[in-house]
C-alpha positions in Angstrom: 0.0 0.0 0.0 1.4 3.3 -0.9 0.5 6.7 0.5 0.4 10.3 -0.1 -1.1 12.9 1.7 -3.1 14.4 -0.6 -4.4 11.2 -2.8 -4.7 9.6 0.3 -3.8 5.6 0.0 -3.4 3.3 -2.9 -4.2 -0.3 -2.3 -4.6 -3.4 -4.3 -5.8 -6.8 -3.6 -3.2 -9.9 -2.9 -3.6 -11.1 -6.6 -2.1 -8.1 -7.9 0.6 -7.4 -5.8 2.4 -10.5 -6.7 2.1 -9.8 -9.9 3.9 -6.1 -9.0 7.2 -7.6 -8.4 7.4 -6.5 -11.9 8.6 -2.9 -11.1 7.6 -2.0 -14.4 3.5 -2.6 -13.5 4.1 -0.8 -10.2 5.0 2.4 -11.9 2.6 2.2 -14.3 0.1 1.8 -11.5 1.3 4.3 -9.4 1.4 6.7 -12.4 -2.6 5.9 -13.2 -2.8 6.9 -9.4 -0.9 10.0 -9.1 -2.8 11.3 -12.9 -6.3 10.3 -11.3 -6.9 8.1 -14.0 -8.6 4.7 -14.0 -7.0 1.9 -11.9 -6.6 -1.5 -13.1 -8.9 -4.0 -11.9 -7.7 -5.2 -8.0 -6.2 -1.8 -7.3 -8.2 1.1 -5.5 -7.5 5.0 -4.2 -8.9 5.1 -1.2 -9.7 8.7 -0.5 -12.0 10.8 1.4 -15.1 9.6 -0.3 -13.6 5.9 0.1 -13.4 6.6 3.6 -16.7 8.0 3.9 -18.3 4.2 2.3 -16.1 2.7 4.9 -17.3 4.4 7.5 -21.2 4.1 6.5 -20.8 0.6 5.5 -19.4 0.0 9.5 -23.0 1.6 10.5 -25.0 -0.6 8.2 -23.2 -3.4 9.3 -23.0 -2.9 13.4 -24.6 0.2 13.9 -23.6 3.8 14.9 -21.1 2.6 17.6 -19.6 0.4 15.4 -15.5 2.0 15.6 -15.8 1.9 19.8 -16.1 -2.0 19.3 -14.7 -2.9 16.2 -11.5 -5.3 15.9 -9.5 -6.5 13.2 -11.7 -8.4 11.4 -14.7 -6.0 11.8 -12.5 -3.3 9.9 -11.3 -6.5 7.3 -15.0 -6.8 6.5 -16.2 -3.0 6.6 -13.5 -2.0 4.3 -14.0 -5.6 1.9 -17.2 -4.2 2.0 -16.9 -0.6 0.6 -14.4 -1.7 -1.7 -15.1 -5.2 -3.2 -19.0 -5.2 -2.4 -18.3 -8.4 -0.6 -16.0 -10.7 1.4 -13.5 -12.3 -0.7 -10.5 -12.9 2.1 -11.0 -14.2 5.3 
């Protein structure tokens, strides 16, 4: 995961990291990222508006006090969630 404090974080999912050892694909990748332009499938900018879905998918799933009691795998499925539209690891 990479991060810059103005785009925020960019994330991709475990498939596409291995294929990243290519250091080729990861500059392309982080290029499409810093140019705001279309990710590739797996990878996703999570910004203030991705943080915003996070945060009301951890109310629809356990309710408004949902960050006082939330572990691990409560974040791992609130952010799967927002991002993927489901659970896919874990």
């Amino acid at each position: 995961m990479l991060q810059d404090p103005k785009l925020g974080w960019l994330a991709c999912e475990r498939s596409v990291t291995k294929e990243m050892t290519d250091s080729s694909r990861l500059v392309v990748i982080k290029d499409l990222w810093y140019t705001n332009q279309l990710l590739p499938s797996g990878c996703f900018a999570i910004d203030k508006e991705v943080a915003a879905r996070i945060y009301e998918e951890g109310i629809r799933l356990c309710g408004c006090d949902w960050e006082d009691n939330a572990d691990n795998e409560v974040y791992d499925r609130v952010v799967q969630m927002a991002l993927l539209g489901e659970i896919r690891y874990g």
